[in-house]
C-alpha positions in Angstrom: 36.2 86.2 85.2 37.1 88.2 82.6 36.9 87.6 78.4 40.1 87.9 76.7 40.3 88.2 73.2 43.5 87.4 71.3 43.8 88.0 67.3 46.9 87.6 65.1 47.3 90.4 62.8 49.3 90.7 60.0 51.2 94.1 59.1 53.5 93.8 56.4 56.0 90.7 56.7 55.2 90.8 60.4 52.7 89.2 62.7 51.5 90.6 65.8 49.5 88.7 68.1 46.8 90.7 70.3 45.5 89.9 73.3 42.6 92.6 74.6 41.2 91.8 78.4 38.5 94.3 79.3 38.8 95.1 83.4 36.4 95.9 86.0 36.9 100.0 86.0 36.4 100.2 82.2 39.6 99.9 81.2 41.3 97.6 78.6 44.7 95.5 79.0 46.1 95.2 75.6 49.3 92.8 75.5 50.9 93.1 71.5 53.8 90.5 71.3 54.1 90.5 74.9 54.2 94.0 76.0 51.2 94.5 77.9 49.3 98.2 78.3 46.3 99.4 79.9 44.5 101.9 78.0 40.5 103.3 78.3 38.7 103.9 75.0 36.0 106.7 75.9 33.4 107.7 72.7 33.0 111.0 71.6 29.7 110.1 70.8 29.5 110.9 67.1 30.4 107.0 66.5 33.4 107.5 64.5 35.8 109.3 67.3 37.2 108.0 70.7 39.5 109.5 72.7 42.4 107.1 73.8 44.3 107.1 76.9 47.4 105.4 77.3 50.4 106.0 79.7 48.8 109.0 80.9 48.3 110.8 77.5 45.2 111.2 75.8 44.7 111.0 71.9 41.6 111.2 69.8 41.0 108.1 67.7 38.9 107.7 64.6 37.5 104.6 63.5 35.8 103.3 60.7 34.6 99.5 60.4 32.3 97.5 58.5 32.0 93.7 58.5 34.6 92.8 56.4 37.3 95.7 57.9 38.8 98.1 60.2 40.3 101.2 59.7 42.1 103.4 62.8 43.5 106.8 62.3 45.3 107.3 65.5 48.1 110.3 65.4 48.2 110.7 61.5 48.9 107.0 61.1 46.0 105.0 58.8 46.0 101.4 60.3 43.9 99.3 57.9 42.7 95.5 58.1 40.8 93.0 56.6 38.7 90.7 58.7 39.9 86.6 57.7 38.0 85.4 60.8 35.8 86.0 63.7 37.4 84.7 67.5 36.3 81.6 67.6 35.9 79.5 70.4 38.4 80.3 72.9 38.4 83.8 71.9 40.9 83.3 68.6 41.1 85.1 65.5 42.8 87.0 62.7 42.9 89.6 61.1 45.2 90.5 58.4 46.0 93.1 56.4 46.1 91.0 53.2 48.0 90.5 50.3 45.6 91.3 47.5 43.9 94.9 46.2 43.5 96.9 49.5 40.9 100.6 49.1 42.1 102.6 51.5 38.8 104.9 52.8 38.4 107.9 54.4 38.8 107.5 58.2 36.1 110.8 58.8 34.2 113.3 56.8 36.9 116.0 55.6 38.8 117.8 52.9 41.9 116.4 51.0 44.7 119.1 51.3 47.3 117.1 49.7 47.7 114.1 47.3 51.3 112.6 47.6 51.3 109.5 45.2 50.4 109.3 42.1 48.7 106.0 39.8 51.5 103.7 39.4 54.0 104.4 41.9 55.6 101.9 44.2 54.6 103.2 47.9 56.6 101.1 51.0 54.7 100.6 54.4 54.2 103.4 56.6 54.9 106.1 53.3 52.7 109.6 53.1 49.5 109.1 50.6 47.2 111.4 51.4 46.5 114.8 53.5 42.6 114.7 54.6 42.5 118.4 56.9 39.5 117.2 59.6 38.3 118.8 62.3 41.1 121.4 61.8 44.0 119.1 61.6 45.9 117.9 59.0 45.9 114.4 59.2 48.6 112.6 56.9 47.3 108.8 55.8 50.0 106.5 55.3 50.0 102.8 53.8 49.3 100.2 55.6 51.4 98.1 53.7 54.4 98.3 50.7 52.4 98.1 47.2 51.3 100.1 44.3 48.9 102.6 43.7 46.6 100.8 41.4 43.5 104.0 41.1 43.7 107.1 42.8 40.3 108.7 43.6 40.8 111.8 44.9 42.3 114.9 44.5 43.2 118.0 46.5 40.2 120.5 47.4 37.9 117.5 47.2 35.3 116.9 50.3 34.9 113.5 51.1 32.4 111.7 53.8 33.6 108.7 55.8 34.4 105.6 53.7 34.9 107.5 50.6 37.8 105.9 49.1 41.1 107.5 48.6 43.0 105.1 46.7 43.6 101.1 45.9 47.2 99.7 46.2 47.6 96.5 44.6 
């Protein structure tokens, strides 16, 4: 018997529930909303990077997570949580990606190429923030969620280590 895991995350106006079942060659079935996916999650072994496989192509994967939140750079795109609770019995939880001050952080050690907001501005879901160039790729970080830049703490040329944060939106 297998544990399956199912969180409700919220992205914007949306919520998406998320249902993870780990399999017997390693593998993970990941059902969003219905639409179900097997996928394998190998680590690089430098605990920050995993290479992704899904539908026959692979992607690397960077994670950063502490106790109170997740971060996932996965093809340019910054996905960015906040923990509300733990599954609970049953294997239930949520995570959210809130409503109040959100600091994004630095996914991976790196240097910022590009700075594409500014203090004040309006920024919708999904917009271009920040270029942080890692492991020779330009890597754009994009908002989580529609907000404004509250403090920006970096600029371009800067080198930053994991977790350093790049900016707060309100």
């Amino acid at each position: 018997m297998s544990l399956e895991i199912t969180y409700h995350i919220q992205v914007a106006d949306d919520t998406l529930e998320v249902t993870i079942t780990p399999e017997a060659d390693d593998s993970l079935l990941v059902t969003i909303n219905g639409t179900t996916r097997r996928i394998t999650l190998i680590p690089a072994g430098d605990g920050l990077t995993y290479f992704l496989t899904a539908d026959g192509i692979r992607r690397p994967v960077y994670a950063a997570a502490d106790a109170q939140s997740l971060e996932l750079l996965v093809a340019g795109d910054l996905f960015s949580t906040a923990r509300v609770a733990e599954p609970g019995p049953g294997g239930q939880g949520s995570v959210s990606a809130g409503s109040g001050p959100l600091t994004l952080k630095a996914p991976m050690p790196g240097v910022v190429k590009d700075v594409l907001v500014a203090q004040g501005d309006h920024v919708e879901q999904g917009a271009p923030l920040v270029v942080l160039e890692a492991m020779k790729m330009n890597n754009q970080i994009r908002s989580p969620r529609a907000g404004s830049v509250v403090t920006l703490a970096v600029t371009p040329g800067q080198r930053l280590n994991r977790g350093d944060a790049l900016l707060t939106l309100s």
